[in-house]
C-alpha positions as a printed NumPy array, in Angstrom:
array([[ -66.681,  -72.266, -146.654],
       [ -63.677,  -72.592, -149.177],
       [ -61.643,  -70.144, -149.308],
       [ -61.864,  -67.749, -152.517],
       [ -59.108,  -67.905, -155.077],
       [ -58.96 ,  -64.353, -155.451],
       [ -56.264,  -64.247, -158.426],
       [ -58.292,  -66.365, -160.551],
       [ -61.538,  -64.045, -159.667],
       [ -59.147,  -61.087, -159.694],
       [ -58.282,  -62.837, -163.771],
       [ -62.072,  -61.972, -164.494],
       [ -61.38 ,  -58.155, -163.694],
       [ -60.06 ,  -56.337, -166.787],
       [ -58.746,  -53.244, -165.278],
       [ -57.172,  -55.05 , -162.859],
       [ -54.157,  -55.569, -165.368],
       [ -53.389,  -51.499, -165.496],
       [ -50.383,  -50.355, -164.334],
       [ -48.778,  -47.206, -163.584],
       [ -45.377,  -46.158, -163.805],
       [ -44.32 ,  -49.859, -163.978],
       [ -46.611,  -50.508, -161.165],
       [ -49.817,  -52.702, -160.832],
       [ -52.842,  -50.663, -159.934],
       [ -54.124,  -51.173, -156.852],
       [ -57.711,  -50.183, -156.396],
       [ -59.353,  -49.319, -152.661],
       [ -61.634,  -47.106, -154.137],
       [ -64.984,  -49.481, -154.265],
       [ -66.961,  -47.71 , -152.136],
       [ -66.894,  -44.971, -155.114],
       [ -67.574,  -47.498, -157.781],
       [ -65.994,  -51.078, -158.215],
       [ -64.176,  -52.292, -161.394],
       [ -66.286,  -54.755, -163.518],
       [ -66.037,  -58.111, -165.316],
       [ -65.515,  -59.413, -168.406],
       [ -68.588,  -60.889, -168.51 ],
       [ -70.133,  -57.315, -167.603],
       [ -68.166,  -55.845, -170.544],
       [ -69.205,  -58.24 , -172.954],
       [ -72.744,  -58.409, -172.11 ],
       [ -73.043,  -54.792, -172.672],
       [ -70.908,  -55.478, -176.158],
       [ -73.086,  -58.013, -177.106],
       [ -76.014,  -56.048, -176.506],
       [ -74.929,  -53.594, -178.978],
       [ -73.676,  -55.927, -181.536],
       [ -77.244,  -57.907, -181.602],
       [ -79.948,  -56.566, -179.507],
       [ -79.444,  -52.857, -179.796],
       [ -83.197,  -51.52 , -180.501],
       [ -86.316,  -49.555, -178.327],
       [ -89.042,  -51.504, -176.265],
       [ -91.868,  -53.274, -178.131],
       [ -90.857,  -53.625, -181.591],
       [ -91.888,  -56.844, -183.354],
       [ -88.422,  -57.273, -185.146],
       [ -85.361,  -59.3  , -183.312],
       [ -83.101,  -57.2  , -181.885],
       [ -86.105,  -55.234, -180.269],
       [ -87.404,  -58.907, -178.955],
       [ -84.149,  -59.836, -178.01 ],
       [ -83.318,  -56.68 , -175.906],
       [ -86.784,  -56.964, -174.531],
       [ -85.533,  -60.394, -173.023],
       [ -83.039,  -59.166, -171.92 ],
       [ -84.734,  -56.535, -169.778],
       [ -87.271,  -59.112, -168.677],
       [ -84.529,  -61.526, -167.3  ],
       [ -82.602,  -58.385, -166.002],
       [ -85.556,  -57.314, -163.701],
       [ -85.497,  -61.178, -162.063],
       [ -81.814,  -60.558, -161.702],
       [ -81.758,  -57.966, -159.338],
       [ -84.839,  -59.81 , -157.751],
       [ -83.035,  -62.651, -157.147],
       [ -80.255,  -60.912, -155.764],
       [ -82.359,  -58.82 , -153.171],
       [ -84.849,  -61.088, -152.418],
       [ -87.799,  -59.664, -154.054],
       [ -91.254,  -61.481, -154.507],
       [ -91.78 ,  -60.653, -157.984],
       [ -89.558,  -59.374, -160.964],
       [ -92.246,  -56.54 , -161.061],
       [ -90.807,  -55.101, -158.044],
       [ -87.475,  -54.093, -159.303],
       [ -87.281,  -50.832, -161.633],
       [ -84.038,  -49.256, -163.263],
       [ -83.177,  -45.61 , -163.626],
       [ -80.081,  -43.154, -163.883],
       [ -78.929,  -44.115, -160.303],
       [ -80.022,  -44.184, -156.887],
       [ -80.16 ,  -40.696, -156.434],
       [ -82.385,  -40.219, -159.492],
       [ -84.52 ,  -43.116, -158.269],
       [ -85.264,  -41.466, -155.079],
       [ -85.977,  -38.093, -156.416],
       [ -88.698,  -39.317, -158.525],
       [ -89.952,  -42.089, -155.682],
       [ -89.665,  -38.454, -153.12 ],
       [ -92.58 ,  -36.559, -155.658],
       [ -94.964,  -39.153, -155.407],
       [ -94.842,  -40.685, -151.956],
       [ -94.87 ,  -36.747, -150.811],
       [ -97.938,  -36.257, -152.76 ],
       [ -99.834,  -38.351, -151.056],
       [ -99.176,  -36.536, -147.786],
       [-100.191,  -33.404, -146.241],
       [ -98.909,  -30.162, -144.486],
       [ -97.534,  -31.009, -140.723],
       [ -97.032,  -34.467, -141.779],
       [ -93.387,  -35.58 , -140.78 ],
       [ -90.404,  -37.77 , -142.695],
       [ -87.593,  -38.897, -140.899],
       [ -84.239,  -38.541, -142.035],
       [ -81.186,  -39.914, -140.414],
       [ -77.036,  -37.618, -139.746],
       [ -75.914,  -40.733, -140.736],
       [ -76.751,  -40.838, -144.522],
       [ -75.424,  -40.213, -148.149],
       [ -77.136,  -37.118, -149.27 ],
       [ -78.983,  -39.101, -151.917],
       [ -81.239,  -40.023, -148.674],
       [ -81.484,  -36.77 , -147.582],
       [ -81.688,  -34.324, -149.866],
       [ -84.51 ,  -35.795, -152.35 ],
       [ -86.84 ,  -36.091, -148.703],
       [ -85.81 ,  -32.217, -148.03 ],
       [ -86.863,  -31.068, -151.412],
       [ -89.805,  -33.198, -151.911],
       [ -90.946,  -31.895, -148.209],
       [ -90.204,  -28.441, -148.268],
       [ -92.791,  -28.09 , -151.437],
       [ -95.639,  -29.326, -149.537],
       [ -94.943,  -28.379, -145.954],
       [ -94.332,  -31.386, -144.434],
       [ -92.078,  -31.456, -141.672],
       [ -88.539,  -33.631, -141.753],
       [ -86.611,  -34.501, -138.664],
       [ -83.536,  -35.705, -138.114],
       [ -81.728,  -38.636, -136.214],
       [ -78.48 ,  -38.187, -134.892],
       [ -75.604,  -40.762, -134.645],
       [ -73.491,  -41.177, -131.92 ],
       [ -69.873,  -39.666, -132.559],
       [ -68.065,  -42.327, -130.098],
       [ -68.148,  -44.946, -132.88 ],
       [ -70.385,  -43.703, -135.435],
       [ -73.743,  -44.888, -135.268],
       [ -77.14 ,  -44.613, -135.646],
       [ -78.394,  -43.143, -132.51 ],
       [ -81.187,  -45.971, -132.002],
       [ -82.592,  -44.184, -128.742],
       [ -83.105,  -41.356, -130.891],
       [ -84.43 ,  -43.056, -133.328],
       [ -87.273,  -44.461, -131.396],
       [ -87.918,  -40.955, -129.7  ],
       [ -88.417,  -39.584, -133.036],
       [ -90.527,  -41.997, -133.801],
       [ -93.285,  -40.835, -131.003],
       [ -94.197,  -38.115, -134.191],
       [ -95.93 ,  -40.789, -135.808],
       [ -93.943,  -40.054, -139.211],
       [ -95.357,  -40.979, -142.133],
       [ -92.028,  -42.138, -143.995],
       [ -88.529,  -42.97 , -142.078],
       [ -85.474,  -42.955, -144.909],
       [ -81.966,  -44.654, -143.409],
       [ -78.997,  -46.394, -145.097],
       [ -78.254,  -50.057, -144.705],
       [ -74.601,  -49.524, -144.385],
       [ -73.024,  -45.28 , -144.319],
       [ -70.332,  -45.098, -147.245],
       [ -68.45 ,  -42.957, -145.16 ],
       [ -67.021,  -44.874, -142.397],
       [ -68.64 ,  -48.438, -142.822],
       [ -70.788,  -48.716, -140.08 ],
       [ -74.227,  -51.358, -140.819],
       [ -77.756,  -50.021, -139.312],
       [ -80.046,  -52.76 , -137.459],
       [ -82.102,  -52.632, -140.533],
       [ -84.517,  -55.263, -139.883],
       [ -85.102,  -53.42 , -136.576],
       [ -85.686,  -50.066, -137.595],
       [ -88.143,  -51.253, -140.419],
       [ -90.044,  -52.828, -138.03 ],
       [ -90.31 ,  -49.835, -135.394],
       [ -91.306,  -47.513, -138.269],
       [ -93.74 ,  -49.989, -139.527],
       [ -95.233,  -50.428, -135.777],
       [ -95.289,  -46.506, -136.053],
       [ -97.151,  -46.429, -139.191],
       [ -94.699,  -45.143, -141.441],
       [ -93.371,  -46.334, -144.854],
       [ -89.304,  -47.148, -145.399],
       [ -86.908,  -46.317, -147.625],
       [ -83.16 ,  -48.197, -147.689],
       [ -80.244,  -46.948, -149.502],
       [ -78.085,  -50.02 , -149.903],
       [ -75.766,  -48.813, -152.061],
       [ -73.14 ,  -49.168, -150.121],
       [ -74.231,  -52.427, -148.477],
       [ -75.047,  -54.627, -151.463],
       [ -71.366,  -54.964, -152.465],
       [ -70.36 ,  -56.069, -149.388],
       [ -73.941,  -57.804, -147.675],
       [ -76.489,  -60.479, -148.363],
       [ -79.702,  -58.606, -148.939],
       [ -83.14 ,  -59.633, -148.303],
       [ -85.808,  -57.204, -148.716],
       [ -88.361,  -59.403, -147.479],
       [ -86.922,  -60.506, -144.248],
       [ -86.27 ,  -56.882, -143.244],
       [ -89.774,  -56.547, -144.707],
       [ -88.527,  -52.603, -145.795],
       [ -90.89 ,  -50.446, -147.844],
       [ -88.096,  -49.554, -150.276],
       [ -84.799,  -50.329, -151.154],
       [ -82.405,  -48.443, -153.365],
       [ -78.659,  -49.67 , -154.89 ],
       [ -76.509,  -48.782, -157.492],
       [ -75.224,  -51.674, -160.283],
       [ -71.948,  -49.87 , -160.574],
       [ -70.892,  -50.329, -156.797],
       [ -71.153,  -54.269, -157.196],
       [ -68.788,  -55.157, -160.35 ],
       [ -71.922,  -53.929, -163.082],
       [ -71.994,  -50.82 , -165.236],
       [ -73.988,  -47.328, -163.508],
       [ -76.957,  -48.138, -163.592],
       [ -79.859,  -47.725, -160.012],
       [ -82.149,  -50.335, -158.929],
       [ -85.434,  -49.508, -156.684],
       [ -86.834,  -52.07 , -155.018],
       [ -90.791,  -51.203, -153.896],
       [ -93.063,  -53.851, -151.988],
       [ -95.76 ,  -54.123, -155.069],
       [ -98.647,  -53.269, -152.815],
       [ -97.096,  -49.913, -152.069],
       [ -96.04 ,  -49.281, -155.143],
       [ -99.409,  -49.949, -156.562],
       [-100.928,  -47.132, -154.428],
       [ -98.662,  -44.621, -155.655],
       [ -99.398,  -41.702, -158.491],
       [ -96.623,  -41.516, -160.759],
       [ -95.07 ,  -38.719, -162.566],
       [ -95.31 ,  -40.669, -166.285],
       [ -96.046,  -39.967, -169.715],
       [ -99.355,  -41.032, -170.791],
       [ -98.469,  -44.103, -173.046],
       [ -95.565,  -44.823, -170.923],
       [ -96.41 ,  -49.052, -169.973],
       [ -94.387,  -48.762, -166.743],
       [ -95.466,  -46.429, -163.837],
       [ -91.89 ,  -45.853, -162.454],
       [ -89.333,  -46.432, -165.031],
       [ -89.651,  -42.843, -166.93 ],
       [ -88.105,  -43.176, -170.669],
       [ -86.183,  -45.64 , -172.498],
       [ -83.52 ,  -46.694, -170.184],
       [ -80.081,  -47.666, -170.48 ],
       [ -80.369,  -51.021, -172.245],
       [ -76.877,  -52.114, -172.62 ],
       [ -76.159,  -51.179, -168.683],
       [ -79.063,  -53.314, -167.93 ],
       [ -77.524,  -56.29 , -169.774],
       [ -74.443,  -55.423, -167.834],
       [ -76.32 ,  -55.883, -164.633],
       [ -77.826,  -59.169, -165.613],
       [ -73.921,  -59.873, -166.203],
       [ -73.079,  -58.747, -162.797],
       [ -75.796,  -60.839, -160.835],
       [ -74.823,  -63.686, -162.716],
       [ -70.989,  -63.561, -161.696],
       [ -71.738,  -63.249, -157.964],
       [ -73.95 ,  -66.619, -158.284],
       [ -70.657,  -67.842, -159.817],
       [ -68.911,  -67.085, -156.716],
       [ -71.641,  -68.548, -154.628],
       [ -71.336,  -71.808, -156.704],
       [ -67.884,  -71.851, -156.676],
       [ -67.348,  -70.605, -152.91 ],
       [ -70.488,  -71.115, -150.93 ],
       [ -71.065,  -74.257, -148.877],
       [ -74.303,  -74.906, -147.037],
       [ -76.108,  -72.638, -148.735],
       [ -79.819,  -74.302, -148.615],
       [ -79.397,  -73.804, -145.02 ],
       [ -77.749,  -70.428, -144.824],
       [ -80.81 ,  -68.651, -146.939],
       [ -84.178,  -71.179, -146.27 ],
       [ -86.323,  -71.194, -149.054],
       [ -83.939,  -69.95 , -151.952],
       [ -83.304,  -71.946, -155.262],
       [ -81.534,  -71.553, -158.479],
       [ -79.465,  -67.981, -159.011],
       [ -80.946,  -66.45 , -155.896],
       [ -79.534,  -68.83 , -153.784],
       [ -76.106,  -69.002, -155.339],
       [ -75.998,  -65.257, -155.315],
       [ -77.014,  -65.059, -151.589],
       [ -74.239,  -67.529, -151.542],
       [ -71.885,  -65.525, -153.51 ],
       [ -72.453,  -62.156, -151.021],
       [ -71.777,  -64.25 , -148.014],
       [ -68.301,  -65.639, -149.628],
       [ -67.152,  -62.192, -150.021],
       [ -68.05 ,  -61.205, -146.787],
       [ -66.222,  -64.035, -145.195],
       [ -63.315,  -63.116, -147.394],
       [ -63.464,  -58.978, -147.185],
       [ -63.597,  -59.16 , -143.113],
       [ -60.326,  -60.591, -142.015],
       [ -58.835,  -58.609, -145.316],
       [ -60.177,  -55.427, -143.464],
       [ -58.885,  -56.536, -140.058],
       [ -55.068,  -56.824, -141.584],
       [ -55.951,  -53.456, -142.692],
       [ -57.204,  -51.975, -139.491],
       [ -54.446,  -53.575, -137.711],
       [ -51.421,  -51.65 , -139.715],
       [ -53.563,  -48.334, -139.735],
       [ -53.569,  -48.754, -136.252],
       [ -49.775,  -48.918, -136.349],
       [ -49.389,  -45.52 , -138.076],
       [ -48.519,  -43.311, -135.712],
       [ -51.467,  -39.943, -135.618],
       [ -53.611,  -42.146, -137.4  ],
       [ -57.324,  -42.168, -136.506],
       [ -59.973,  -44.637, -137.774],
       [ -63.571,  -43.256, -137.55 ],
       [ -66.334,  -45.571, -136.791],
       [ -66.08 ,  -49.037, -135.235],
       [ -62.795,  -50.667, -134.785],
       [ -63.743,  -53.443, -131.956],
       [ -63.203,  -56.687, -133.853],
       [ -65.943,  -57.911, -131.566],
       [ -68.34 ,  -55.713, -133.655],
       [ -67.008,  -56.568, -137.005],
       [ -70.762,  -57.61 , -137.634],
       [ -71.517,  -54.184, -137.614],
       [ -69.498,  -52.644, -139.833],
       [ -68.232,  -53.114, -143.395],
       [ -64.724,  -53.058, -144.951],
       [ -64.184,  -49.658, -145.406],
       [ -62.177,  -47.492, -143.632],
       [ -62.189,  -43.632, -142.567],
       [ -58.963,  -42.286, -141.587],
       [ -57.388,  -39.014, -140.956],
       [ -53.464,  -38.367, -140.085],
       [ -52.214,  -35.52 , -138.222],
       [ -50.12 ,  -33.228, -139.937],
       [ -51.514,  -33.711, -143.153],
       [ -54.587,  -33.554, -145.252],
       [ -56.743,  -35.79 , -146.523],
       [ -56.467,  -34.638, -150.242],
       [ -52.716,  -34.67 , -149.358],
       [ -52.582,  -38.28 , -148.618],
       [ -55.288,  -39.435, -151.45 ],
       [ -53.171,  -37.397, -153.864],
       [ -49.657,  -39.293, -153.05 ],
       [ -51.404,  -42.326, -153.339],
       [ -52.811,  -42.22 , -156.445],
       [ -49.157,  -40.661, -157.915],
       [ -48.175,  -44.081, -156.407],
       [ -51.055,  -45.968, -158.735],
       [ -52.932,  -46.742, -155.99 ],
       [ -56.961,  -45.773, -156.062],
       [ -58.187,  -44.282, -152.443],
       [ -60.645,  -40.836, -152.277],
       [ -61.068,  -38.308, -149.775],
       [ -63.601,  -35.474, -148.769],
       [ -67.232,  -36.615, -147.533],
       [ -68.443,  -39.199, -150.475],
       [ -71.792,  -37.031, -149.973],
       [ -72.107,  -37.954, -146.703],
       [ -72.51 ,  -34.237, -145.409],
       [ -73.798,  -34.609, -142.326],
       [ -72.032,  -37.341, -140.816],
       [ -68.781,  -35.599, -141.817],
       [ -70.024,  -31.965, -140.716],
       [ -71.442,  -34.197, -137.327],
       [ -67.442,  -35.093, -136.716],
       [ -66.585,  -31.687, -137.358],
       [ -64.669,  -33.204, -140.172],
       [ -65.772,  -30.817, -142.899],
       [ -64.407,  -29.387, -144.845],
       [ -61.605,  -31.915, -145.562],
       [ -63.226,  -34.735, -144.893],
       [ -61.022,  -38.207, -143.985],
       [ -59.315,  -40.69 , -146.687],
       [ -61.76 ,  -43.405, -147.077],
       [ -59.856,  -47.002, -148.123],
       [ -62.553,  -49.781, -149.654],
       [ -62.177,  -53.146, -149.651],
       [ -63.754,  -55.771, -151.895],
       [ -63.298,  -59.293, -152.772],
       [ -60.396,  -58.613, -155.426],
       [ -57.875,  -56.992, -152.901],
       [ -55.288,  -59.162, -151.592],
       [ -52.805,  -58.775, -148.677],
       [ -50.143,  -57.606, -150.639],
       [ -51.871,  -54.931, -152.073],
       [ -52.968,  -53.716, -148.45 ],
       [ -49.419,  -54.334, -147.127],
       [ -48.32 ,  -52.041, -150.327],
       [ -50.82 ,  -49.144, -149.143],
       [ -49.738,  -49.171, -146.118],
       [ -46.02 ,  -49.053, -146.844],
       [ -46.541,  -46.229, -148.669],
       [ -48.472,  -44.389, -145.658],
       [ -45.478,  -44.702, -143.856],
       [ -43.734,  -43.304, -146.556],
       [ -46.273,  -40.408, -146.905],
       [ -47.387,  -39.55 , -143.518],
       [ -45.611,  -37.239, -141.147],
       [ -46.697,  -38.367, -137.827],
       [ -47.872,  -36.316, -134.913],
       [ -45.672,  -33.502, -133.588]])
């Protein structure tokens, strides 16, 4: 696979010029929200400047901003795999998307029914099942990780399955510390338990291939604005579930799931966002018909385009890991065997003794350089490590980082933390 010229990609990235006090930004902090291109900022531009109308008018700007939408939806297809265009609706965000998905698929079931939940989840996986559950009585377990390298607990996982649940909700990858769930795995022991899935990818589709119908989920949510596109949430839903829903809709409403007039321009900006990681596939990919069987056109370049930036991102992260390593009081959460890089992606969760996490975030970003800290939503996991309430400094790698920029971060640890003692 060549190797990616990350200054010219990192030329594509606006923001990427900024500087502070005489200093070029340097931004880890992805997993939050990645910077976009300028192809993402003029699509939305250019949707405003000749396409901004509503749905269904018979004038141009409303046909051209319905065309828009229309090639939008097989966008996002293309980039997860789906079968059909019809599968993929927009909203607010993931967690939006699963709080209206939540209402209906809880309708359908009945008190003492059971949904699985997993410690190892952004809240935006959680919470909407809770809610959703706790106004029907139905039941909602939980699977617990395993604190050694934090995990899903898979053993657990299959015990809880033994309930016969009727839905099991689990990330693809946690945004916390990085670590990837056996996805196709778990879909397929819910399924063999009868119960639906639900995926939040959000933090795996900046950093992943994904293919929603060779894990065969339910479900799949994702968030534009985590890979280079404007905030905007994508649900994938296998058409013959979604079909056998009830929506929450208003009467004259044409689509069952995608409530209102959405955001238009951030849906052009998406389109715009699919369309540069194809670029990087066509650019960067080799072998790509036989890496992804059965793909053509802008879904296999953009399968392509994922896998580059994995191959790029991984020994970026392992540079990273290395020099944490180095810092004296430092502690990585999650998996650190390079053997199990698989299983993990480039993010990091650190904590330093004698200092806090806001303490360390907050130098940084004096310093112009982008990191967060706290628990990213991910209560439980955090609470699980007995990490709460002040969390770890999470450092994200994508695609546009380079080494110097990591060797500058971790200069300025040195500079910033205390050490043990």
């Amino acid at each position: 696979m060549p190797e990616l010229d990350v200054e010219a990609l990192r030329a594509r990235f606006p923001a990427l010029s900024l500087r502070h006090d005489g200093q070029p930004m340097a931004f880890f902090d992805g997993p939050g929200g990645t910077q976009v291109t300028d192809t993402v900022i003029e699509a939305v531009s250019r949707y405003y400047h000749e396409s901004n109308a509503n749905h269904g008018g018979p004038f141009p700007t409303s046909e051209r901003s319905d065309a828009i939408l229309e090639e939008a939806h097989a966008a996002l297809a293309d980039l997860l795999n789906a079968a059909s265009p019809a599968e993929i609706k927009f909203g607010a965000n993931m967690t939006t998307l699963t709080m209206h998905v939540a209402r209906s698929i809880v309708s359908t079931l009945a008190p003492g029914d059971e949904i699985v939940v997993t410690g190892l989840d952004h809240e935006a996986n959680v919470g909407p099942w809770r809610s959703a559950a706790a106004d029907r009585g139905i039941n909602v377990r939980t699977v617990d990780i395993r604190r050694d390298d934090v995990t899903l607990d898979v053993e657990a996982f299959d015990r809880v399955l033994h309930g016969r649940p009727r839905l099991v909700a689990f990330g693809w990858a946690s945004n916390a510390v990085g670590s990837i769930n056996p996805v196709a795995e778990l879909v397929g022991r819910a399924h063999e338990a009868g119960a639906l899935t639900y995926v939040d990818a959000v933090h795996a589709a900046p950093h992943l291939p994904i293919d929603v119908q060779a894990v065969g989920t339910d479900f799949l949510a994702c968030s534009v604005y985590k890979f280079f596109g404007p905030h905007v949430g994508v649900l994938y839903g296998r058409a013959e579930v979604l079909d056998a829903l009830p929506t929450y809709k208003l009467r004259p409403a044409e689509d069952r799931f995608e409530t209102g007039t959405l955001n238009h321009e951030g849906i052009a900006g998406s389109l715009a966002a699919v369309d540069y990681i194809a670029e990087v596939g066509e650019r960067y990919g080799t072998d790509f018909e036989a890496a992804f069987p059965g793909m053509t056109g802008r879904r296999l370049r953009a399968h392509a385009g994922m896998a580059a930036i994995r191959a790029y991102e991984m020994p970026l992260f392992e540079r990273l890991l290395a020099r944490l390593e180095a810092i004296p009081g430092a502690r990585i959460w999650g998996i650190t065997d390079r053997s199990r890089f698989t299983e993990r992606t480039p993010t990091a969760a650190v904590t330093f003794a004698g200092i806090t996490p806001e303490a360390v975030s907050t130098a940084l970003g004096s310093r112009g350089i982008a990191t967060w800290w706290g628990n990213f939503y991910a209560v439980g996991v955090l609470e699980r490590l007995g990490l709460e309430p002040d969390g770890v400094v999470r450092i994200g790698l994508t695609h546009y980082n380079t080494r110097a920029e990591v060797d500058r971060l971790l200069a300025e640890l040195q500079l910033i933390v205390p050490g043990p003692g």
